[in-house]
C-alpha positions in Angstrom: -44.6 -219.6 182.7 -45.4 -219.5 179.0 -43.0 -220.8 176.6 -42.8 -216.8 174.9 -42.1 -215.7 178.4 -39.3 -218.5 178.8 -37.5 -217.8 175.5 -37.4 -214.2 176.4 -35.7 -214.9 180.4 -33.1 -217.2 178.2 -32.0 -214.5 175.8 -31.1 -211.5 178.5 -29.4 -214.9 180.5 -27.2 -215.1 177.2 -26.9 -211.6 176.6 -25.3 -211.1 179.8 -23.3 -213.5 179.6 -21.8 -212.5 176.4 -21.3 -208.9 178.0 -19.2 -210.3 180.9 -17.1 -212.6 178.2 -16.5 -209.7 176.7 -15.2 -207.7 179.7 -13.1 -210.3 180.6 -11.2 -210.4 177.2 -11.2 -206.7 177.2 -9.4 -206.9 180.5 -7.2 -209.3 179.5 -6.2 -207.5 176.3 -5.2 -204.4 179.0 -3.2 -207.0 181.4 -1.4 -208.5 178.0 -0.6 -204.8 177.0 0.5 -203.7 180.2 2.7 -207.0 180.9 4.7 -206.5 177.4 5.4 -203.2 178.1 6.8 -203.6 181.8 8.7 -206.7 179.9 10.3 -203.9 177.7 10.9 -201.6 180.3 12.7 -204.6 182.7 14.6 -205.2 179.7 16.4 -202.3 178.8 19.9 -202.6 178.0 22.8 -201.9 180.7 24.9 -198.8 179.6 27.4 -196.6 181.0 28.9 -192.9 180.1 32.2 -191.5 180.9 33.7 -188.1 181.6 37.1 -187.8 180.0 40.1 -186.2 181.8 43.6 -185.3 180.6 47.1 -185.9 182.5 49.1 -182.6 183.0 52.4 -181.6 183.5 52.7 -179.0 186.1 53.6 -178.0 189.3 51.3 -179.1 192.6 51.8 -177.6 196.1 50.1 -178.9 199.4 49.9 -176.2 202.1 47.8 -175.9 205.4 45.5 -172.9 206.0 44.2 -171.0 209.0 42.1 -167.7 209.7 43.3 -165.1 211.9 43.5 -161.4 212.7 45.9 -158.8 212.4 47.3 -157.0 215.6 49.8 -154.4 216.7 53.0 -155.1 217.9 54.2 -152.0 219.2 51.7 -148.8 220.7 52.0 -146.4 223.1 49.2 -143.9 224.8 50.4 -141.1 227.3 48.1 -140.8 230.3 49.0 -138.0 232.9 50.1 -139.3 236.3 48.4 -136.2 238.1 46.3 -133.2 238.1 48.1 -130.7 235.7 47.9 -128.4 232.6 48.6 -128.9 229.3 51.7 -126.8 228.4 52.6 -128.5 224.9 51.3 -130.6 222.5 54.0 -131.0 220.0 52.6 -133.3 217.7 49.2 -133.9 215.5 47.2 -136.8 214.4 48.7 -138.9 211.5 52.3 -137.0 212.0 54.9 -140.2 211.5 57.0 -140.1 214.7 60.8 -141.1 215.6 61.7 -142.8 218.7 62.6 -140.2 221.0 60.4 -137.6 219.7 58.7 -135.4 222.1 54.8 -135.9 222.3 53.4 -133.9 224.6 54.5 -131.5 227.7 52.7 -131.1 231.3 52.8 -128.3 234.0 54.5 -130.7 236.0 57.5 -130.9 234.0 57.1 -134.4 232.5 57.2 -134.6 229.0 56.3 -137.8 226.8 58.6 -139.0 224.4 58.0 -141.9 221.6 59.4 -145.2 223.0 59.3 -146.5 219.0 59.4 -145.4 215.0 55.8 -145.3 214.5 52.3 -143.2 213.6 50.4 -140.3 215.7 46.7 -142.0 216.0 45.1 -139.9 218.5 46.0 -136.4 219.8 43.5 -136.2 223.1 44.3 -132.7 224.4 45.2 -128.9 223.4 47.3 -126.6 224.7 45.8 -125.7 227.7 43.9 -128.1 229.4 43.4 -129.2 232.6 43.8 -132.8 232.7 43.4 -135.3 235.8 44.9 -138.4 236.7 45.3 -141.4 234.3 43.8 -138.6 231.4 44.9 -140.2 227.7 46.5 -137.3 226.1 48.6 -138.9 223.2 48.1 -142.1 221.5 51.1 -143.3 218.6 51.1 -146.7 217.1 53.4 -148.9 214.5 51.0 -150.1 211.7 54.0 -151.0 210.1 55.3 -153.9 211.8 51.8 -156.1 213.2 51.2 -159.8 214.2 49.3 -162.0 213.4 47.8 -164.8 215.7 46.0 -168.0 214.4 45.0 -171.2 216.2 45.8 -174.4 215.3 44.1 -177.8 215.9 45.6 -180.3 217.2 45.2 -182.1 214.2 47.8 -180.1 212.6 50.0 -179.2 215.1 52.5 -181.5 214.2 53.2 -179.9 211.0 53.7 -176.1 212.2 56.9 -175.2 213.9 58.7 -172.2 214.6 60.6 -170.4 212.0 58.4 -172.0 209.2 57.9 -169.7 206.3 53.9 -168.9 206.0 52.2 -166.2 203.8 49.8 -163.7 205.4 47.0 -163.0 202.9 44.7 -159.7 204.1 41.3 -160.4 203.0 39.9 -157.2 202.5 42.4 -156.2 200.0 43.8 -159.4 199.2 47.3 -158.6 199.7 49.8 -160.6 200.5 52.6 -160.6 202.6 55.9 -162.9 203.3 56.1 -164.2 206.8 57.5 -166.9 209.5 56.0 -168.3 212.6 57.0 -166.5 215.4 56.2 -168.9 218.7 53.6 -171.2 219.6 51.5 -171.8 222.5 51.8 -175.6 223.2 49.0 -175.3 225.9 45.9 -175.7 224.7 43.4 -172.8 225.7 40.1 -174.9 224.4 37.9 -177.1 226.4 35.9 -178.7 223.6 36.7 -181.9 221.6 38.9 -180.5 219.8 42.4 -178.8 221.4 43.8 -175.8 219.8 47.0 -174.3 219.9 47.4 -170.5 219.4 50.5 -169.7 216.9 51.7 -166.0 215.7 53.6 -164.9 213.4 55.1 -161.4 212.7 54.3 -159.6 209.3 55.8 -156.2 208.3 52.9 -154.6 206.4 52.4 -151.4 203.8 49.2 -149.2 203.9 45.7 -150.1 203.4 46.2 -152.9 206.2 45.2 -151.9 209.6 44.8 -153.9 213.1 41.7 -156.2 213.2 41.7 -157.3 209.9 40.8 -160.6 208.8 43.9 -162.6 207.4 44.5 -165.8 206.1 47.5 -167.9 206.9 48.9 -170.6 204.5 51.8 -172.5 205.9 53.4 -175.0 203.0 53.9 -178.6 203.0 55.1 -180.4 200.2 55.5 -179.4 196.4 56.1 -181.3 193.4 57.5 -179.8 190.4 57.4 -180.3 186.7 55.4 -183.6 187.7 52.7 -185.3 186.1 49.6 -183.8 187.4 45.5 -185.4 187.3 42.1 -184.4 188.5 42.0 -185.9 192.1 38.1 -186.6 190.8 39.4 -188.8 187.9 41.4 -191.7 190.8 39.5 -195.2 191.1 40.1 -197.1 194.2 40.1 -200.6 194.9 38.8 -202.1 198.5 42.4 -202.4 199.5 42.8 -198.8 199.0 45.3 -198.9 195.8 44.8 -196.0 193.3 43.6 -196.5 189.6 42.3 -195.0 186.4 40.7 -196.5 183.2 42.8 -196.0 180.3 40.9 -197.2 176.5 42.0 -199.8 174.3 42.3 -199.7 170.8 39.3 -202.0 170.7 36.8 -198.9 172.4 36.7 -201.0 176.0 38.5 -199.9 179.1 41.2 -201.6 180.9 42.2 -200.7 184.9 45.5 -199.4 184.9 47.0 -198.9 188.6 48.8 -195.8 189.3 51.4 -194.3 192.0 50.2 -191.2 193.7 52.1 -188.4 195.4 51.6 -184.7 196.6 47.8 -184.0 196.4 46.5 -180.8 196.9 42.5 -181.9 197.4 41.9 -180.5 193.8 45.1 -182.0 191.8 47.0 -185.4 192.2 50.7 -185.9 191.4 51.3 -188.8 189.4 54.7 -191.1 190.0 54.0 -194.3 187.4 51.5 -195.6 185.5 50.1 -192.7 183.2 52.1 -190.5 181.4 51.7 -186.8 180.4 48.9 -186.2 177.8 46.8 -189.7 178.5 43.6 -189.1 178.5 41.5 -191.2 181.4 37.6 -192.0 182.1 35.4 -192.1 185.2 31.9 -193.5 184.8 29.7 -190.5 184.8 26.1 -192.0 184.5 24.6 -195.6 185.0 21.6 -197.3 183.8 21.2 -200.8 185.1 19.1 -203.7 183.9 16.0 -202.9 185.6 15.4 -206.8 186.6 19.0 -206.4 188.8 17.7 -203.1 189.9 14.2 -204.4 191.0 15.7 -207.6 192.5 18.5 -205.4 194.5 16.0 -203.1 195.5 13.7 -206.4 196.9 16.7 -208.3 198.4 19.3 -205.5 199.4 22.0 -207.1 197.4 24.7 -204.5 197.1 25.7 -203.4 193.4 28.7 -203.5 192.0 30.4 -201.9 188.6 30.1 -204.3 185.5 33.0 -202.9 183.7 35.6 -204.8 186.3 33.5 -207.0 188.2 34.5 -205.6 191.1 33.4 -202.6 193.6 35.7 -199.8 193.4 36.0 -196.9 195.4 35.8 -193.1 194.7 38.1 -190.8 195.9 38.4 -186.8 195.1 41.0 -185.9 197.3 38.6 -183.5 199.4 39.6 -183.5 203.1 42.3 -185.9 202.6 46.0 -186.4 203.3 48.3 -187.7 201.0 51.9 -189.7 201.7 53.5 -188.3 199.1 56.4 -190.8 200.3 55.2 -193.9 199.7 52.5 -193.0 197.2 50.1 -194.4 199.5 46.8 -192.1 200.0 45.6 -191.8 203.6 42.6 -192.0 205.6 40.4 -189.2 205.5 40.8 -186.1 207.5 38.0 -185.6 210.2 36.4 -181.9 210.3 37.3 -179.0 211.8 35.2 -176.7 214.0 37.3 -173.6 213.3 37.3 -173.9 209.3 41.3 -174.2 209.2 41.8 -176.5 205.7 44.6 -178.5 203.9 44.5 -177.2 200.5 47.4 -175.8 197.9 47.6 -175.1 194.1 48.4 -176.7 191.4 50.3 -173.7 188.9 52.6 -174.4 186.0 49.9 -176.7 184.4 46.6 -176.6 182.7 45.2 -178.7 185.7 44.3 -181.7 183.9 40.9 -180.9 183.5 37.9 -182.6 181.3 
């Protein structure tokens, strides 16, 4: 090879060298970018936001709840023992009876009186007809004084008895009406998981409420009166199950104060000691965690735990819950129900303690 030709295979040697020198910084200029910026982002601060809640004074009430249906008490149809003709019909529909009135009168001689004080409802015959044996010729009813049945897990059953005041709500209008529990049925008639007890109660009624209408049933438990009164969502617990809230120091930082509870209603917490009417308290509403703990928790499956006591804590909103109002202990959680019967209640007299 000439020495032209040599010089010439040298330079493209160098020149590509220089190209891949140049690649490999450019590369390493990316990684170096890349690396600070993830560096940044692993470092980012640890903060926390809180939602603020208020302590109330009011009244809170803790009732138990349960669907049923409205049904009559007292009815009466007329059927005709025989073969026979109608002589009289003395009544029409929607005439308001009298026990004793007379109904209806057959060529037999029998007439039909009302057994009861209550409301015409069907009128089946004229005068006139022939009728044949077990014919309905007069149908009267009392929509005045019904029933009510309801079933009750056996959850719950413990805490219904007989001659307990309830309040019948009608669903379709919404009205409501004062009632006690008539009897119980202490043999179950399910054969799921669950046993259920049938219960009724007796509920005189006005107009605009008519058999087979959906009602609600709410039995109540305890109440608490002119008591202070908190947001069940705004209660901390600790692994040993011991309520608290975080109160703020002059300084801006939080301290753990622990409270005695008492009459929850699921929504609403009565407050015995430890916070007094007007106090505001804070939950931690949002989290952002040093992304180095958050990537080696995610790599290890360490559990996390809150920074501002060093200490797990435990929410609790009072949802499905029952509360000692007693000992100012809370409970263990209620398990579900099938039938959709709840604890629940109301807290009135009070603002609620909200945000």
């Amino acid at each position: 090879m000439s020495e032209t030709g040599l010089k010439k295979k040298n330079g493209k040697k160098k020149k590509r060298i220089l190209r891949r020198i140049l690649w490999t910084l450019a590369l390493l200029v990316i990684l170096a970018g890349a690396g600070i910026y993830t560096w940044a982002k692993l470092k980012d601060q640890y903060t926390v936001t809180y939602d603020e809640y208020t302590a109330t004074t009011g009244t809170i009430s803790n009732s138990l709840s349960f669907s049923g249906n409205l049904a009559l008490r007292n009815s009466q149809t007329c059927t005709a023992a025989g073969n026979a003709t109608v002589r009289n019909v003395y009544v029409k529909e929607g005439d308001s009876v009298k026990k004793g009135d007379r109904l209806v009168r057959l060529s037999t001689g029998t007439t039909f009186t009302a057994d009861f004080d209550g409301k015409v409802n069907q009128v089946s015959v004229e005068n006139g007809d022939e009728v044949s044996s077990g014919a309905a010729l007069v149908q009267i009813a009392d929509f005045e004084h019904m029933q009510v049945s309801f079933r009750v897990d056996e959850y719950d059953i413990g805490d219904v008895q007989v001659g307990e005041r309830c309040t019948v709500t009608a669903t379709a209008t919404e009205k409501v009406f004062e009632s006690t529990v008539e009897s119980i049925n202490y043999i179950s008639s399910s054969t799921g998981n669950v046993a259920y007890y049938t219960a009724t109660a007796h509920v005189d009624v006005d107009g605009e409420v008519y058999p087979g209408m959906q009602v609600t049933v709410t039995i109540p438990q305890e109440e608490a009166a002119n008591v202070v009164i908190l947001k069940a969502e705004a209660l901390s617990f600790t692994l040993e199950n011991q309520a608290f809230v975080y109160k703020m120091k002059e300084d801006q930082s939080l301290e753990e104060v622990q409270v005695q509870v008492g009459v929850s209603n699921g929504n609403y917490v009565e407050i015995k000691s430890g916070l007094e009417s007007g106090e505001k308290v804070y939950t931690v509403s949002e989290t952002k965690e040093d992304s180095l703990t958050s990537l080696f928790a995610g790599m290890f499956g360490q559990q996390r735990f809150n920074r501002q006591n060093g200490r797990q804590s435990n929410r609790q909103n009072g949802e499905g819950s029952n509360w000692q109002g007693q000992n100012g202990g809370p409970g263990g959680d209620m398990p579900s129900r099938p039938d959709g019967s709840s604890s629940g209640g109301s807290a009135p007299g009070g603002n609620g303690g909200g945000r």
